[in-house]
C-alpha positions as CSV (number, residue, x, y, z in Angstrom):
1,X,22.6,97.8,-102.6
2,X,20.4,95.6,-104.6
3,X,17.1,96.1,-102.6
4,X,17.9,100.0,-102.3
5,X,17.7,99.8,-106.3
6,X,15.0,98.1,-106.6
7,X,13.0,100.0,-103.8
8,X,13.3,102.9,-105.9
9,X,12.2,101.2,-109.0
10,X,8.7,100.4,-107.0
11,X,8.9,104.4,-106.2
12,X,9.2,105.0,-110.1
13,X,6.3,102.8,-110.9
14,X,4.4,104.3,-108.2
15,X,4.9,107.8,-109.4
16,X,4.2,107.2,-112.9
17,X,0.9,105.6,-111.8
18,X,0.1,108.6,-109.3
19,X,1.7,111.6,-110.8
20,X,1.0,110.8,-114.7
21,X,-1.3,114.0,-115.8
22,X,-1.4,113.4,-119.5
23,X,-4.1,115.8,-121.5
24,X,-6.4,113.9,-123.2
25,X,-5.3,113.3,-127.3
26,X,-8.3,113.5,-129.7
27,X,-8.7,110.1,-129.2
28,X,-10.3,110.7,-125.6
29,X,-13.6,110.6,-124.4
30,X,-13.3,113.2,-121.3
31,X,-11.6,113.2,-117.7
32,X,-9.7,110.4,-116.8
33,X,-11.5,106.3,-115.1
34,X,-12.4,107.6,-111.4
35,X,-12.0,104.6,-108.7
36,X,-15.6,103.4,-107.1
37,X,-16.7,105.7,-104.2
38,X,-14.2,104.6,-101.2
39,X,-16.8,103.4,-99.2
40,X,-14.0,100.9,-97.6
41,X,-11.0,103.0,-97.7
42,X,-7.4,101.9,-96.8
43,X,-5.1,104.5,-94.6
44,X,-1.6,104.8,-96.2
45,X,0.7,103.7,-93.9
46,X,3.0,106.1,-95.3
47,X,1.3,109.5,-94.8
48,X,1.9,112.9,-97.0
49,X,3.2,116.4,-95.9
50,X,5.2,119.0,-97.3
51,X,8.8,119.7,-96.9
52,X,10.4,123.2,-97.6
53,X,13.6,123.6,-99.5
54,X,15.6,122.9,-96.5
55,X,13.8,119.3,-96.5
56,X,12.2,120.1,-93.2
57,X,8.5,119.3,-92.7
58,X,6.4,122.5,-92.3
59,X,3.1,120.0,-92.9
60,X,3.0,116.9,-90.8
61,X,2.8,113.8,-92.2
62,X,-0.8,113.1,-91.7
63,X,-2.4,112.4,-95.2
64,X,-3.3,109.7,-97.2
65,X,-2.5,111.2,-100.7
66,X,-1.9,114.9,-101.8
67,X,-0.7,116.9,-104.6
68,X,1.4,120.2,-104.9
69,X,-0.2,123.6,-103.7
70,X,-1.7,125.4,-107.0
71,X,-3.8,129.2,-106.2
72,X,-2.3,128.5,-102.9
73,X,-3.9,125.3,-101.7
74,X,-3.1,122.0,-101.8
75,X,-5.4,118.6,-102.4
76,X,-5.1,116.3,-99.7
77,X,-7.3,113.0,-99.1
78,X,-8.2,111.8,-95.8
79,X,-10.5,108.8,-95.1
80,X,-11.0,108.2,-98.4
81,X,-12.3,111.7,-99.6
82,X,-10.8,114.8,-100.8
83,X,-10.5,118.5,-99.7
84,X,-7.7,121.6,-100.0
85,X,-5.4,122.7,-97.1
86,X,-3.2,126.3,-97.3
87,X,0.0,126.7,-96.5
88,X,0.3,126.6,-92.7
89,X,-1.8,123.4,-93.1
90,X,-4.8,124.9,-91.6
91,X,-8.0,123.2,-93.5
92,X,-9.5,125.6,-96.3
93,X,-12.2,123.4,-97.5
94,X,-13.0,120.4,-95.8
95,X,-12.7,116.7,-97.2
96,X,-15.9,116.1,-99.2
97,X,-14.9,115.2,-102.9
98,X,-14.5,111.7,-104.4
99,X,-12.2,113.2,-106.5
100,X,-11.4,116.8,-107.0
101,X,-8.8,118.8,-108.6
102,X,-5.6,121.4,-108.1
103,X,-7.3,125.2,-108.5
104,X,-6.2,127.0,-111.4
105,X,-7.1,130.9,-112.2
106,X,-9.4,130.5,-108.9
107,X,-11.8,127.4,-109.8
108,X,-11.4,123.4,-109.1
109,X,-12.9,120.7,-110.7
110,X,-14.4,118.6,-108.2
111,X,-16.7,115.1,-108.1
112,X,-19.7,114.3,-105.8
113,X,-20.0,111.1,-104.3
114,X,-23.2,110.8,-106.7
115,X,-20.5,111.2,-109.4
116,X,-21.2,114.7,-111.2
117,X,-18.7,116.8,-111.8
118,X,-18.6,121.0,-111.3
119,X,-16.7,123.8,-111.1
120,X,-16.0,125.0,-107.2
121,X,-14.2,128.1,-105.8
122,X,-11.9,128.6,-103.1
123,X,-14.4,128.6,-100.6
124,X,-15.9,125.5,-101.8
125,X,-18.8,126.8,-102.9
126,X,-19.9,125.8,-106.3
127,X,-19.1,128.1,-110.0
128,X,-20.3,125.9,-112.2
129,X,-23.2,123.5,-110.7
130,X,-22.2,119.9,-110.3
131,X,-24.6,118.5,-112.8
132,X,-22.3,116.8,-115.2
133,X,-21.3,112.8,-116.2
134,X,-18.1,113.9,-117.1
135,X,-16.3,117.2,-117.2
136,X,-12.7,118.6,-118.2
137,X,-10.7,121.1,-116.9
138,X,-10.2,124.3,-118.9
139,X,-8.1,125.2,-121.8
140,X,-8.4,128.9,-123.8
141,X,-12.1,129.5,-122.1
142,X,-13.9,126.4,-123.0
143,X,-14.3,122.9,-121.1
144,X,-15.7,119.8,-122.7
145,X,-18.5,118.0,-121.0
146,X,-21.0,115.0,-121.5
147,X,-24.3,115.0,-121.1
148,X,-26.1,111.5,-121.7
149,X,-23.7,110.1,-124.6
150,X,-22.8,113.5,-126.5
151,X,-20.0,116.0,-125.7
152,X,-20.4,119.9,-125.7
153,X,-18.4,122.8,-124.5
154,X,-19.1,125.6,-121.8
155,X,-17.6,128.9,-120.9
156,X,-16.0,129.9,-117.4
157,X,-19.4,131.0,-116.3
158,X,-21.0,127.5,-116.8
159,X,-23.1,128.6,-120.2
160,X,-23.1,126.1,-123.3
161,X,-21.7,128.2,-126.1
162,X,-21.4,124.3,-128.1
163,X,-24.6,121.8,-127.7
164,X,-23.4,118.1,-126.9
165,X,-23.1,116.6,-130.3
166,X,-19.7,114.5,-130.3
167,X,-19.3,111.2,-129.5
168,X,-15.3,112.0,-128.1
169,X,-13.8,115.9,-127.5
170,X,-10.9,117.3,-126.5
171,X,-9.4,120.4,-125.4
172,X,-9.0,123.6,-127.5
173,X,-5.6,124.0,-128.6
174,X,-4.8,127.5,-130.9
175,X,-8.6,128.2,-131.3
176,X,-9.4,124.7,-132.6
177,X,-10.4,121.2,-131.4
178,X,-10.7,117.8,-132.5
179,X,-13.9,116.3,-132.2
180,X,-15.4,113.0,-133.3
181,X,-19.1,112.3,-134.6
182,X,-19.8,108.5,-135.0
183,X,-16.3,106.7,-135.3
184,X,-14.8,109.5,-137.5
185,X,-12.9,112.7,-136.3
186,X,-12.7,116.1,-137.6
187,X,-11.7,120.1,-136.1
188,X,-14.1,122.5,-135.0
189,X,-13.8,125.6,-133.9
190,X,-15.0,127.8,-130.8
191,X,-18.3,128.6,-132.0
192,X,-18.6,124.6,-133.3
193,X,-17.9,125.7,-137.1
194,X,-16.3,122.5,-138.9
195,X,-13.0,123.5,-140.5
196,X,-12.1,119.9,-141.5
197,X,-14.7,117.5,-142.3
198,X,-15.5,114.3,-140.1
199,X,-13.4,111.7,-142.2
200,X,-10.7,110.5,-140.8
201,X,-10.1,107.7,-138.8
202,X,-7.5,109.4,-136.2
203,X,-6.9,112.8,-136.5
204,X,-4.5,115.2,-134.0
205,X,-4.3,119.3,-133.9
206,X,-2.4,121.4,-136.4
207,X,1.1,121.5,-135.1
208,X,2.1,125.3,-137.7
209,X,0.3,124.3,-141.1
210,X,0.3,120.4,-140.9
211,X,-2.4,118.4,-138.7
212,X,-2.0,114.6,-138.7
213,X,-4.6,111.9,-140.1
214,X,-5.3,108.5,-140.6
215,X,-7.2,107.0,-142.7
216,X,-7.4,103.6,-144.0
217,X,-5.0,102.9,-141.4
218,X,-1.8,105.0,-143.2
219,X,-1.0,108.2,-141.5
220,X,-1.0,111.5,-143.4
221,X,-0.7,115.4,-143.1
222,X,-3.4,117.8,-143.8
223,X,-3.1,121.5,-144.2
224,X,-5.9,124.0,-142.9
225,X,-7.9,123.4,-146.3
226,X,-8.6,119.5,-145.1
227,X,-6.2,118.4,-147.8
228,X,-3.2,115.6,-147.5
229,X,-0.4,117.9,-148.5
230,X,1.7,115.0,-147.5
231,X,-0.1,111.6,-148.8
232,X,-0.9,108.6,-146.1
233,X,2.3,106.6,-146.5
234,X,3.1,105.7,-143.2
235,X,2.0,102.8,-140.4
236,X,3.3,105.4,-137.5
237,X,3.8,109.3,-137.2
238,X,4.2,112.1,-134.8
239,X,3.4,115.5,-135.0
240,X,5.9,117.8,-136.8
241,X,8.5,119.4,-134.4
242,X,10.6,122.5,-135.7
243,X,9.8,121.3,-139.2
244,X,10.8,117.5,-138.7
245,X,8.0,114.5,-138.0
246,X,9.2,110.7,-137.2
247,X,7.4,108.3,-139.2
248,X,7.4,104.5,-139.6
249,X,6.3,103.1,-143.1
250,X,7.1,99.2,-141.9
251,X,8.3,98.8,-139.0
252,X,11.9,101.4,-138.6
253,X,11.0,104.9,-138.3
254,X,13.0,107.8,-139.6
255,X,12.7,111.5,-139.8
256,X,10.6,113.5,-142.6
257,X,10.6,117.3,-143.7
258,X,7.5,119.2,-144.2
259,X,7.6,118.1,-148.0
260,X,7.4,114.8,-147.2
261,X,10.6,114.2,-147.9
262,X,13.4,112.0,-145.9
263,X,15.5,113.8,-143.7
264,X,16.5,110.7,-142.1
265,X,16.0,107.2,-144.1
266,X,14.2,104.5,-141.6
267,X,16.5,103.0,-139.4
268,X,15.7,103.2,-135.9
269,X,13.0,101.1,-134.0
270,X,11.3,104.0,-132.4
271,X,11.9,107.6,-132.4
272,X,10.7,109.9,-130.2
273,X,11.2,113.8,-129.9
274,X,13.6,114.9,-127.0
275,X,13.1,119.1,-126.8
276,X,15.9,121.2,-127.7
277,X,15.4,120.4,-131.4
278,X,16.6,116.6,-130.2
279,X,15.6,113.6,-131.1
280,X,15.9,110.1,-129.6
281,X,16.6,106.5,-131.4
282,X,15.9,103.3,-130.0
283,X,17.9,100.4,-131.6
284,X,17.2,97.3,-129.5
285,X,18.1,98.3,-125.9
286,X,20.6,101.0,-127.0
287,X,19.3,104.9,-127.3
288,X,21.4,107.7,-129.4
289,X,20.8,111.3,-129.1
290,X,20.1,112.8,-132.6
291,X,20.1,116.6,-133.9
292,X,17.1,117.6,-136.2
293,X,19.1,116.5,-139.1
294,X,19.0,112.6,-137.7
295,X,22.9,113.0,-136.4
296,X,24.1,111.2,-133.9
297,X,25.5,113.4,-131.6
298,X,27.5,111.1,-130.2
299,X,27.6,107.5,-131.3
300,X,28.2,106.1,-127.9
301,X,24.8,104.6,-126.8
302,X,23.1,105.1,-123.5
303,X,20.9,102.4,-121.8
304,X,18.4,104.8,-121.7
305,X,17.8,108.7,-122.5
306,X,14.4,110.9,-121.1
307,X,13.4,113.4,-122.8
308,X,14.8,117.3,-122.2
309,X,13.3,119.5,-119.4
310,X,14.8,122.9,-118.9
311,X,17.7,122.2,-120.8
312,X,18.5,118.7,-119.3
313,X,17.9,115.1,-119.9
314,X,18.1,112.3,-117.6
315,X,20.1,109.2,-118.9
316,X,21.2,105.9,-118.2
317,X,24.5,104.2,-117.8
318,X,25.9,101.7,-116.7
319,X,22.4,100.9,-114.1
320,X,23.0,104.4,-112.9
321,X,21.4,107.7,-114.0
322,X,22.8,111.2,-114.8
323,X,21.9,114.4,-116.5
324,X,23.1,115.0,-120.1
325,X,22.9,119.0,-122.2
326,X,21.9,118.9,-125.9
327,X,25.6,118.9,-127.0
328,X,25.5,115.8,-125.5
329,X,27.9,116.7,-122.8
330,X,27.4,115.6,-118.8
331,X,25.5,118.0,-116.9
332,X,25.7,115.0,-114.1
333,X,27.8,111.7,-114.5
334,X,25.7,108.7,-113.6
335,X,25.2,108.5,-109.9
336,X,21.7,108.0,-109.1
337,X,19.4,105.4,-108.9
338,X,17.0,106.8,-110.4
339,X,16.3,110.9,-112.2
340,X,13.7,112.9,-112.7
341,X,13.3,116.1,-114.8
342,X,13.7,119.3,-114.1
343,X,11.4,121.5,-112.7
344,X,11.6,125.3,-111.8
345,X,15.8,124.6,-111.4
346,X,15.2,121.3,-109.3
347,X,14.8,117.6,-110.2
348,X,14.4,115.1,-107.6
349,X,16.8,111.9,-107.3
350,X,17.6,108.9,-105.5
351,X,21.1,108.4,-104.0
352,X,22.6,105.7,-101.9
353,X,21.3,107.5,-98.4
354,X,17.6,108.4,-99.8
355,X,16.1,110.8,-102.3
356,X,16.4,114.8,-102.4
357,X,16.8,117.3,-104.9
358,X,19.8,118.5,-106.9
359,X,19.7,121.9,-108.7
360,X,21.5,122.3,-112.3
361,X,25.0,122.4,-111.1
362,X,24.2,119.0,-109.9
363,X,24.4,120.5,-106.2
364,X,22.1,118.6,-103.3
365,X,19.4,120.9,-102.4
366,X,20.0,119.2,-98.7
367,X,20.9,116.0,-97.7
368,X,19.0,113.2,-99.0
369,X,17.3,111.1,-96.6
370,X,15.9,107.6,-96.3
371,X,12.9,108.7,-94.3
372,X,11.4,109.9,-97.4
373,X,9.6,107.3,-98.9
374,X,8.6,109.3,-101.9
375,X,9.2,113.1,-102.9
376,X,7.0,115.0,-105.6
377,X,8.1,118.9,-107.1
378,X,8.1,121.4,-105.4
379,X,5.4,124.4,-106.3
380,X,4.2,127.5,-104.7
381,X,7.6,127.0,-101.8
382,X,6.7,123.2,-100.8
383,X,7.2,119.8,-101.9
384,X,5.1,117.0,-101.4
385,X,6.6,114.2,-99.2
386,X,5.7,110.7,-98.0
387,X,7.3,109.5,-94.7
388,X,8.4,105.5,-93.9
């Protein structure tokens, strides 16, 4: 029992290592480190395929590394480079990439092996010339890029609508983004107008009216006029959620209202915002489920709590893992080794005789098996799976 556990520990850290795809905060500089060209390449000795909802393989095991059909191809890597298979497996654009992309609205980022990055359709034939140090994907029409040591933006059809000018970009969020010029950050917008000036020493996007900032190391809020409507005060903050913000001023964090003022007074070692209007405290190695108010909504504390996902949270008990609603009621008692979220009605877990999927009544998708070394979420029909 005790090396099944901690097998699927070594799956956890794996996927959080391979399957991580955070967006970059203002704080980035572009697309995420690359690995060298693989040159030497080692073959997985665990290849990928896909799996149907039955759990039967419909894509043979044959892969090094994928990742879940998008536009109705999938990324797979073979001897160390990268290409896009449809779904009867059949190859769509041959393995060529050092790194490359899922498509989205018809185009794929994709790297050469001199390291430039473009824009390629599903033919493989290239949008937006490969030409670029770094490049990101797309978000409301615009994609940061670098070009010597300066970020600008382009359009879809590959056109600079923003001259490289920023030492760090990131993506376009409501019409905005933040941007930094030397080692200070401000917001732009689409046509590169400044809407807040380049003063602060962190700055995120506008969450409603509010936009966190730091400077002199305190956080802050701004409102769209560049001006601290709630003063620098506080060591650690998030953005504001449904009106409610967790902030630190030593080190305990509690909850604040858009007036500044204390919702909850600090108490809690961390907070962190769960979905559903929830909340989560850390006290030591104990976790609590709070409402938007700072209530406990139960004051029996789990070992662990994830955050909310369609409606449903994974926790921790007792070394096993379950599935809790925001009334803090079971969705799942703890049964699994280990939980993931949910995902279009799914969420993939590890059980005494292997991993599978369990839908929200908590009901096996099929039965779980100990082939599957690793299973990733289904999209487009099929799942990723990796075969011992």
């Amino acid at each position: 029992m005790v090396r099944f556990s901690v097998h699927f520990l070594l799956i956890a850290l794996l996927m959080l290592v391979a399957c991580q795809a955070d967006q970059p905060d203002a704080g980035s500089s572009g697309p995420e480190p690359l690995p060298e060209i693989a040159e030497d390449y080692d073959k997985n000795p665990y290849p990928w395929g896909f799996i149907d909802s039955t759990g039967r393989m419909v894509i043979s095991g044959q892969y090094d590394e994928v990742r879940g059909f998008s536009d109705g191809l999938a990324l797979v890597r073979t001897k160390g480079r990268w290409g896009y298979i449809d779904q009867r497996g059949k190859i769509a654009i041959a393995a060529r990439y050092r790194a490359a992309w899922p498509f989205v609205n018809g185009r794929a980022r994709a790297q050469t092996d001199e390291g430039k990055f473009g824009y390629i359709d599903q033919e493989g034939k290239w949008l937006i010339e490969a030409k670029f140090a770094e490049l990101s994907e797309f978000a409301e029409g615009l994609a940061a890029f670098r070009q010597e040591e300066f970020y600008g933006y382009l359009d879809t059809a590959g056109q600079v609508v923003i001259e490289p000018q920023y030492r760090k970009a990131s993506p376009f969020q409501n019409g905005q983004s933040v941007v930094a010029k030397g080692d200070k950050y401000g917001i732009i917008d689409q046509q590169g107008n400044e809407l807040i000036p380049f003063e602060h020493e962190r700055l995120k996007p506008f969450i409603g009216t509010l936009a966190r900032a730091r400077k002199q190391g305190i956080y802050g809020y701004l409102n769209s006029a560049g001006e601290f409507t709630i003063e620098p005060a506080f060591r650690q903050a998030t953005d504001f959620v449904s009106g409610v913000a967790a902030v630190a001023e030593e080190s305990t964090w509690g909850l604040i209202n858009e007036a500044g003022e204390w919702i909850l007074e600090p108490l809690y070692d961390q907070l962190f915002h769960a979905g559903e209007e929830r909340w989560i405290g850390a006290l030591g190695r104990q976790y609590y489920l709070l409402d938007k108010a700072g209530t406990r909504i139960s004051n029996h504390p789990y070992q662990e709590i994830q955050p909310f996902s369609e409606g449903y949270a994974a926790y921790q008990q007792d070394e096993l893992w379950g599935y809790l609603q925001p009334d803090g009621s079971s969705m799942a008692t703890p049964q699994y080794y280990l939980a993931w979220p949910f995902k279009n009605g799914l969420a993939r877990v590890a059980t005494h005789y292997g991993l599978t999927f369990v839908n929200t009544s908590g009901r096996p998708l099929f039965q779980a098996r100990r082939e599957f070394f690793e299973l990733r979420d289904f999209s487009e029909g099929l799942a990723p799976a990796e075969i011992q």
